[in-house]
mmCIF file of the C-alpha atoms, coordinates in Angstrom:
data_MODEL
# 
_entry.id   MODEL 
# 
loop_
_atom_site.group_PDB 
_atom_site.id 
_atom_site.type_symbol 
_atom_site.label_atom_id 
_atom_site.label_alt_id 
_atom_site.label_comp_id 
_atom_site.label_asym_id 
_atom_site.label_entity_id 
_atom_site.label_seq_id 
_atom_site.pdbx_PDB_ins_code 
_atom_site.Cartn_x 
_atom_site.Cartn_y 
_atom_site.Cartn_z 
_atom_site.occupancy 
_atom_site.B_iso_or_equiv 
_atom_site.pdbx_formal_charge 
_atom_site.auth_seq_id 
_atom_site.auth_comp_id 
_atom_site.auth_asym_id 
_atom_site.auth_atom_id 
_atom_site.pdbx_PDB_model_num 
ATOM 1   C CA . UNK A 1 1   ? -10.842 -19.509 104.189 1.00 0.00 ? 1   UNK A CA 1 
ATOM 2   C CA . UNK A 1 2   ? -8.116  -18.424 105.517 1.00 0.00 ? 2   UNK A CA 1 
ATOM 3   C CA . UNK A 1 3   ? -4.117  -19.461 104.254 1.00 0.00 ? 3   UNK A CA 1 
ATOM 4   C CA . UNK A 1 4   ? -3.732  -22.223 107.427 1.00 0.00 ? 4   UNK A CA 1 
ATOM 5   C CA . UNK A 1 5   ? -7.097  -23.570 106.507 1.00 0.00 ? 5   UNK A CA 1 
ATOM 6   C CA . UNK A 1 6   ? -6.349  -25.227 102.678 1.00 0.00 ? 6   UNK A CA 1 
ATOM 7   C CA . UNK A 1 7   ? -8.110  -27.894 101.363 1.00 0.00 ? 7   UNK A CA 1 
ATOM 8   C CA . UNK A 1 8   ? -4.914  -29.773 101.681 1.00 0.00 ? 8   UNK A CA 1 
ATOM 9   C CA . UNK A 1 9   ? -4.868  -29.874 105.708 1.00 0.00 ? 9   UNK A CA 1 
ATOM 10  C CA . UNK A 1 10  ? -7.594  -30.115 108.287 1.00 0.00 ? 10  UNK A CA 1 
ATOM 11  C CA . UNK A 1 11  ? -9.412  -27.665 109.357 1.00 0.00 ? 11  UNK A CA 1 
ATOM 12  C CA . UNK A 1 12  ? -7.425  -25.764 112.457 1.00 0.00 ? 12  UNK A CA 1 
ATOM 13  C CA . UNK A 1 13  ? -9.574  -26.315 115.847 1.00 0.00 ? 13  UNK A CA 1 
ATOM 14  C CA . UNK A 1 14  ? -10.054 -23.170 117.587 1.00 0.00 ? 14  UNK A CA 1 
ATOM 15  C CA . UNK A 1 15  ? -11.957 -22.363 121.030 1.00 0.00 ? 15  UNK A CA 1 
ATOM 16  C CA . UNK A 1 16  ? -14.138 -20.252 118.421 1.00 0.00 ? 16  UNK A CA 1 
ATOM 17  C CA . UNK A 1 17  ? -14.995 -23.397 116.256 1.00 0.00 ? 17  UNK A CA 1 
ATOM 18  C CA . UNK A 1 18  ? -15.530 -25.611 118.991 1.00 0.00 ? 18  UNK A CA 1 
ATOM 19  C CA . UNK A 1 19  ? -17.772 -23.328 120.672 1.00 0.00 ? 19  UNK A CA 1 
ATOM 20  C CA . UNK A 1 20  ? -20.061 -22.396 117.539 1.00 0.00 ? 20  UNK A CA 1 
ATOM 21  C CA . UNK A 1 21  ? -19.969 -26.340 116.562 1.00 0.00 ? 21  UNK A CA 1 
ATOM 22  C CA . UNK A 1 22  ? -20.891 -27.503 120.055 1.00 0.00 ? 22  UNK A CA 1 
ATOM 23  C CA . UNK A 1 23  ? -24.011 -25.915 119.715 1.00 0.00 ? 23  UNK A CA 1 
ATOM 24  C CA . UNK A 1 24  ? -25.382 -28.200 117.078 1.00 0.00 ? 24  UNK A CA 1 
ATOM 25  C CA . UNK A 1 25  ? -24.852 -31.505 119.364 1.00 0.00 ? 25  UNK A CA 1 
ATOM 26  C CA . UNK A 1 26  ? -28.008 -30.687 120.937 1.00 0.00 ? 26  UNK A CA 1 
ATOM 27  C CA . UNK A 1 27  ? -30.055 -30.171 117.671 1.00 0.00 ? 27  UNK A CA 1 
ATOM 28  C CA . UNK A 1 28  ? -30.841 -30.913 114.368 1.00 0.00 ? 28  UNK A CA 1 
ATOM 29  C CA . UNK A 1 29  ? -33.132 -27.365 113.997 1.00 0.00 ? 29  UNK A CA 1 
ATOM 30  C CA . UNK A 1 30  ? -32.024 -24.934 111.744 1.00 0.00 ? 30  UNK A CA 1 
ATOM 31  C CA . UNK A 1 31  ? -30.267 -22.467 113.672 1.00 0.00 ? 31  UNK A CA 1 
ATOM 32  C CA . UNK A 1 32  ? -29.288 -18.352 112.327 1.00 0.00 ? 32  UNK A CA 1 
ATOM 33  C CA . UNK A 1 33  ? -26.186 -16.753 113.532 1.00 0.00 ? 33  UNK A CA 1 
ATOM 34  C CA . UNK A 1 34  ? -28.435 -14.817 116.206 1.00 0.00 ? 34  UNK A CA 1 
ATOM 35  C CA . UNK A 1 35  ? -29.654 -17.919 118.062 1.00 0.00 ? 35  UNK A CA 1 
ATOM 36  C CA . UNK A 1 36  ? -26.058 -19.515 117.883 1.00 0.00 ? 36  UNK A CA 1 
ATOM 37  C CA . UNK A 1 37  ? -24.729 -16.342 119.372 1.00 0.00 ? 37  UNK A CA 1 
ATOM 38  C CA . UNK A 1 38  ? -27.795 -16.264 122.058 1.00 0.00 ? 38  UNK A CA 1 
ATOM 39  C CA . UNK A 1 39  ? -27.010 -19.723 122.924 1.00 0.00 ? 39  UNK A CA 1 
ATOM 40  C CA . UNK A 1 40  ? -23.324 -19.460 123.278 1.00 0.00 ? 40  UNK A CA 1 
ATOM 41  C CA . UNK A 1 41  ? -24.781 -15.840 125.466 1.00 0.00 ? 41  UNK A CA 1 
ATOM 42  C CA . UNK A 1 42  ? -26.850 -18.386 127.604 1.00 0.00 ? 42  UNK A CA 1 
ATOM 43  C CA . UNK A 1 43  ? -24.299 -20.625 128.586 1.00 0.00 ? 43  UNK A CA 1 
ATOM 44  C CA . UNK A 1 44  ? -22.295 -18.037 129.178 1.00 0.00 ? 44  UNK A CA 1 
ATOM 45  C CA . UNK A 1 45  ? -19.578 -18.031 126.516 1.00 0.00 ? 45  UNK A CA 1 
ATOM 46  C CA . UNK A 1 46  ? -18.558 -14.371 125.170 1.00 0.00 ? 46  UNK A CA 1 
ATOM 47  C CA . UNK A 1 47  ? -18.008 -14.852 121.297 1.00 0.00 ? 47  UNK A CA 1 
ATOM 48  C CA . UNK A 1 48  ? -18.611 -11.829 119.270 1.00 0.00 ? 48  UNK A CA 1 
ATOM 49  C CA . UNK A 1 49  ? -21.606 -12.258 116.855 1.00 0.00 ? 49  UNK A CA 1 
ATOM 50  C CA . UNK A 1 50  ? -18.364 -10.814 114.363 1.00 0.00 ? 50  UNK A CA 1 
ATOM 51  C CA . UNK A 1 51  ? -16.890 -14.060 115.717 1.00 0.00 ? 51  UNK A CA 1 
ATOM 52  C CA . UNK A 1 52  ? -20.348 -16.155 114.965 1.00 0.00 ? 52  UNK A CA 1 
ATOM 53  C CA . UNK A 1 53  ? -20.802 -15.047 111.286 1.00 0.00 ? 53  UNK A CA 1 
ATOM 54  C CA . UNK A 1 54  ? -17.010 -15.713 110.618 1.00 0.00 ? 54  UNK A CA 1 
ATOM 55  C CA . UNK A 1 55  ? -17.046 -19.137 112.313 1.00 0.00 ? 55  UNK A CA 1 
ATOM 56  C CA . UNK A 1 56  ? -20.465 -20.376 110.302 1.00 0.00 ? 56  UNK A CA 1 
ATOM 57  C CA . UNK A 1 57  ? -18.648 -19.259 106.908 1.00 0.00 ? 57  UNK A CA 1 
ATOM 58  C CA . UNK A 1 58  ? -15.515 -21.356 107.450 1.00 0.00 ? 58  UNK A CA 1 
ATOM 59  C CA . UNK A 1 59  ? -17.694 -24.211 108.832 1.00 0.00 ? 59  UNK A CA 1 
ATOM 60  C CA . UNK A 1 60  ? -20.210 -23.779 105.303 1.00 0.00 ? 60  UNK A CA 1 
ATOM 61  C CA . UNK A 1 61  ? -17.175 -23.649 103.540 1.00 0.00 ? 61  UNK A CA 1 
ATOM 62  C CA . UNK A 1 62  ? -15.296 -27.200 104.657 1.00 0.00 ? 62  UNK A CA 1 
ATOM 63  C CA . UNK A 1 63  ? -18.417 -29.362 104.976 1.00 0.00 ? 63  UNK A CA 1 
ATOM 64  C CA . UNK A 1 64  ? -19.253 -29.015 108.531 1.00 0.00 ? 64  UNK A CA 1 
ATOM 65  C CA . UNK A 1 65  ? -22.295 -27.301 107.975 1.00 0.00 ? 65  UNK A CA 1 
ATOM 66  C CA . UNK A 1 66  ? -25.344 -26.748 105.532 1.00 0.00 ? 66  UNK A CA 1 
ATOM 67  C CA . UNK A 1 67  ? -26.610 -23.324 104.929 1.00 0.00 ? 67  UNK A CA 1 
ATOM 68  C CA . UNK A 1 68  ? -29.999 -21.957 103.279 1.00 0.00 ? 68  UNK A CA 1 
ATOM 69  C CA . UNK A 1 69  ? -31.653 -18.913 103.218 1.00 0.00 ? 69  UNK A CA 1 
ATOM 70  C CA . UNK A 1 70  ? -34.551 -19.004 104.852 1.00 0.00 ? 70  UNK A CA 1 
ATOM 71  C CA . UNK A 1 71  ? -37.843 -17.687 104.231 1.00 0.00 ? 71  UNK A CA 1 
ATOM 72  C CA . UNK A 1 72  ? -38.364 -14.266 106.331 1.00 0.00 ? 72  UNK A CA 1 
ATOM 73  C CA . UNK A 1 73  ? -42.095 -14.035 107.399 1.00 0.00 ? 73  UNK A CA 1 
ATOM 74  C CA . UNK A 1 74  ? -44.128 -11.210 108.816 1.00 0.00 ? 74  UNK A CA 1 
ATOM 75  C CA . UNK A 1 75  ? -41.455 -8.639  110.212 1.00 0.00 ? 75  UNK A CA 1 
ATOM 76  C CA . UNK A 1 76  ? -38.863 -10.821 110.134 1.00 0.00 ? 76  UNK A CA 1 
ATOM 77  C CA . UNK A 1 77  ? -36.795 -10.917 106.799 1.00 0.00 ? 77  UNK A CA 1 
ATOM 78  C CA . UNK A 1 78  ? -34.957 -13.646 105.528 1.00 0.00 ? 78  UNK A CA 1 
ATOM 79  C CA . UNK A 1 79  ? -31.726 -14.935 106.509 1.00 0.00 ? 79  UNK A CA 1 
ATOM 80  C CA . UNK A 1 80  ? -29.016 -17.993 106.984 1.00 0.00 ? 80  UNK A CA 1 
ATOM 81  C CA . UNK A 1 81  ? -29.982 -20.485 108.902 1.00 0.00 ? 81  UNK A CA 1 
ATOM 82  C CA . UNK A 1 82  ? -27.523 -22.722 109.346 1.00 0.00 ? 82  UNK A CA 1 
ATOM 83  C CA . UNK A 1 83  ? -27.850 -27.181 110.228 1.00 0.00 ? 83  UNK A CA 1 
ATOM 84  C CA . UNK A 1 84  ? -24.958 -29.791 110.564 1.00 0.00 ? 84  UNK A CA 1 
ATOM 85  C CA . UNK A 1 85  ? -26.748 -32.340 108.296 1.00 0.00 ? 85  UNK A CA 1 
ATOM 86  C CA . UNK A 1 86  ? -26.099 -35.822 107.916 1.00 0.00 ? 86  UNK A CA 1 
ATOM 87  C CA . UNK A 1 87  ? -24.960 -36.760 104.700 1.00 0.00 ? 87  UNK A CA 1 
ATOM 88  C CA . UNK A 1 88  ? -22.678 -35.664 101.741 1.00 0.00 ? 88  UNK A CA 1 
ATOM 89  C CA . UNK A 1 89  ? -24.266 -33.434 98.635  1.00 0.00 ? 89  UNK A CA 1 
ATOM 90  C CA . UNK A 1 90  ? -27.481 -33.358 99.126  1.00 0.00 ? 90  UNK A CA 1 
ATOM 91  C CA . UNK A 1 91  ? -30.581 -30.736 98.778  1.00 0.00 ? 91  UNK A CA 1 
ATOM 92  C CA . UNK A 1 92  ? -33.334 -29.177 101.184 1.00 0.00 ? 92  UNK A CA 1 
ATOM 93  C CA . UNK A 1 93  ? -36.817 -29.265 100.667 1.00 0.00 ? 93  UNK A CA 1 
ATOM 94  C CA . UNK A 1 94  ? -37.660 -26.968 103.687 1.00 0.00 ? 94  UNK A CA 1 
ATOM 95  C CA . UNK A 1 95  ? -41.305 -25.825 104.800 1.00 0.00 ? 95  UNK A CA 1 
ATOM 96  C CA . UNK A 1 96  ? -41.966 -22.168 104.795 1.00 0.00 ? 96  UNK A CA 1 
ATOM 97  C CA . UNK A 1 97  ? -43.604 -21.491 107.851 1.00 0.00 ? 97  UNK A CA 1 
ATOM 98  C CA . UNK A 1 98  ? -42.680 -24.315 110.311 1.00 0.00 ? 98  UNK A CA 1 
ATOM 99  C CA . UNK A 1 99  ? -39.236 -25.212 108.764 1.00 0.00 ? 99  UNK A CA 1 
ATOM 100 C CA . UNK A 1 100 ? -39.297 -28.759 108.145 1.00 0.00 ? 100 UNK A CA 1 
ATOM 101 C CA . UNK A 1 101 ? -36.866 -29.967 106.208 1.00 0.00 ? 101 UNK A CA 1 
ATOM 102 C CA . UNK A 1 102 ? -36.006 -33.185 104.350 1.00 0.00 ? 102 UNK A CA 1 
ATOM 103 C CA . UNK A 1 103 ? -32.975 -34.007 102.929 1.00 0.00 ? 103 UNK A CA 1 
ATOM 104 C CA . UNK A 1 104 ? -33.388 -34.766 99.017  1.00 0.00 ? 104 UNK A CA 1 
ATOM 105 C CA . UNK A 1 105 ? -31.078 -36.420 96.277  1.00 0.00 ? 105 UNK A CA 1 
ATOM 106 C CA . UNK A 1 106 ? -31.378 -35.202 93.340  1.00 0.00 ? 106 UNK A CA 1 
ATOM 107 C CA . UNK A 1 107 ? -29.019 -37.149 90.610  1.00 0.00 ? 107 UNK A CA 1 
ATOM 108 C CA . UNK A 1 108 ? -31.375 -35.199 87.472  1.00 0.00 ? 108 UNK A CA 1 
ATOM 109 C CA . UNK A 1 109 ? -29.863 -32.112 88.896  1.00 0.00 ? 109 UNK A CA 1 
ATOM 110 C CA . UNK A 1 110 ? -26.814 -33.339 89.613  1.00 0.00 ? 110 UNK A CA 1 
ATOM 111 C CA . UNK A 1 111 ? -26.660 -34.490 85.928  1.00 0.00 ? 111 UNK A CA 1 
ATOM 112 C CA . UNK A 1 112 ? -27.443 -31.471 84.208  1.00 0.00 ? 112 UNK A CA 1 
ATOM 113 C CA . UNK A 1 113 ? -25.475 -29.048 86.530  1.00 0.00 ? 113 UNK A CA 1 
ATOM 114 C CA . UNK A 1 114 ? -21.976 -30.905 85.323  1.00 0.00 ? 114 UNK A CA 1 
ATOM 115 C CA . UNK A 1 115 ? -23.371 -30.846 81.942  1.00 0.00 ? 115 UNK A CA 1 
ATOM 116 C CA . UNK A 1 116 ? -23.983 -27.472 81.274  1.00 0.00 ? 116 UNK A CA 1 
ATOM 117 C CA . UNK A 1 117 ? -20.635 -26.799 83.148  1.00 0.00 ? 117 UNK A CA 1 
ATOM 118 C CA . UNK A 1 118 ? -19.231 -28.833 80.533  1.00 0.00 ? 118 UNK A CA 1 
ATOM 119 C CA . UNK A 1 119 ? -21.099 -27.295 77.943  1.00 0.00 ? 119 UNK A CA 1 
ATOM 120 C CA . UNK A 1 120 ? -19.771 -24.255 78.796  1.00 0.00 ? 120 UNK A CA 1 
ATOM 121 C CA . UNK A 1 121 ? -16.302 -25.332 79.720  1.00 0.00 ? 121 UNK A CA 1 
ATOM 122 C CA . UNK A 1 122 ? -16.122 -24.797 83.106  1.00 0.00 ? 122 UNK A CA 1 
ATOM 123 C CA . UNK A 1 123 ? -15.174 -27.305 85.570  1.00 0.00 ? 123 UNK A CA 1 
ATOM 124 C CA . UNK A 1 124 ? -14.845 -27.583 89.226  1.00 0.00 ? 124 UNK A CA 1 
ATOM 125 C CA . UNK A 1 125 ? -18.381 -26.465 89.056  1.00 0.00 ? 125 UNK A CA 1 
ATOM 126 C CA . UNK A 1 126 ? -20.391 -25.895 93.073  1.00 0.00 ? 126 UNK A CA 1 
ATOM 127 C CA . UNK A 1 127 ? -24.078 -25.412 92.973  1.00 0.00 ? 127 UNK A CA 1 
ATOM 128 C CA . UNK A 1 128 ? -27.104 -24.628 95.314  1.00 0.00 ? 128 UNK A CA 1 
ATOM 129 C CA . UNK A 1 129 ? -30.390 -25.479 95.077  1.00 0.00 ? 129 UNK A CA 1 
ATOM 130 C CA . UNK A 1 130 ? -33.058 -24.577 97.597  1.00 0.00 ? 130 UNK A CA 1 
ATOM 131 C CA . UNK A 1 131 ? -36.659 -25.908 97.579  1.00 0.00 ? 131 UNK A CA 1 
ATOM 132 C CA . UNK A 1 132 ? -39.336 -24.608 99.560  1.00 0.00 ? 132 UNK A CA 1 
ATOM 133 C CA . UNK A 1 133 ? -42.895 -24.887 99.853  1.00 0.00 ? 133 UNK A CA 1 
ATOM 134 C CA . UNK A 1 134 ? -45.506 -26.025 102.820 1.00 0.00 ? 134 UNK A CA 1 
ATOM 135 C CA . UNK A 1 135 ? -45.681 -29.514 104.489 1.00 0.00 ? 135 UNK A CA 1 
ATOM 136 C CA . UNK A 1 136 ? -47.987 -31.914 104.922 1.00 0.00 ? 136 UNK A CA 1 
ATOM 137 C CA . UNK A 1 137 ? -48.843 -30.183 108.365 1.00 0.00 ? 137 UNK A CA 1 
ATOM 138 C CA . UNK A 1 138 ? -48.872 -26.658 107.444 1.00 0.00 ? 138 UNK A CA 1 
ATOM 139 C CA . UNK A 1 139 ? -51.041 -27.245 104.703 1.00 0.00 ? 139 UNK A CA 1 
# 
């Protein structure tokens, strides 16, 4: 986060942001900072995959985008994937080899993250969980 981008004001637009953000109108996929930056490449915008990574962390960081780590598989190791999702704090219950994911509540969680925050005196507390496993098709 930068000092212009606070809490306390919306988040400055910038050709960047647009650009990176636009590419989630078509989808609802998971999406890593590679295939963003091949996309933005295809329709022939030149933004710096230095640009990309930066972008996706300010976006993760104000709400405009979810963010897991996905299962690598094979040769492929794991990395961010990144989804504009379509509610407020929520979970993933994502598939490991197709990617499937659902969006889950999870009040029990919720519930005993602020306690042992509490417990422990800390407040203002953030947490992540990430659940994985195989669907129903995959299976």
């Amino acid at each position: 986060m930068t000092s212009t981008d606070t809490p306390a004001r919306p988040l400055r637009r910038t050709h960047q942001r647009e650009l990176v953000t636009s590419v989630f109108d078509d989808t609802d996929q998971w999406l890593t900072a590679q295939q963003i930056h091949n996309k933005l490449a295809e329709r022939g915008e030149k933004v710096g995959l230095a640009t990309v990574y930066r972008t996706l962390a300010v976006l993760v960081e104000t709400g405009g985008l979810d963010a897991i780590h996905a299962h690598g598989t094979g040769a492929n190791p794991p990395e961010w994937s990144y989804r504009r999702c379509s509610t407020q704090h929520h979970h993933h219950l994502t598939c490991r080899r197709c990617g499937r994911t659902v969006e889950i509540a999870a009040p029990p969680i919720e519930n005993w993250a602020a306690y042992m925050a509490s417990t422990h005196g800390y407040t203002a507390i953030e947490h992540v969980i990430e659940v994985s496993g195989l669907c129903p098709t995959c299976q």
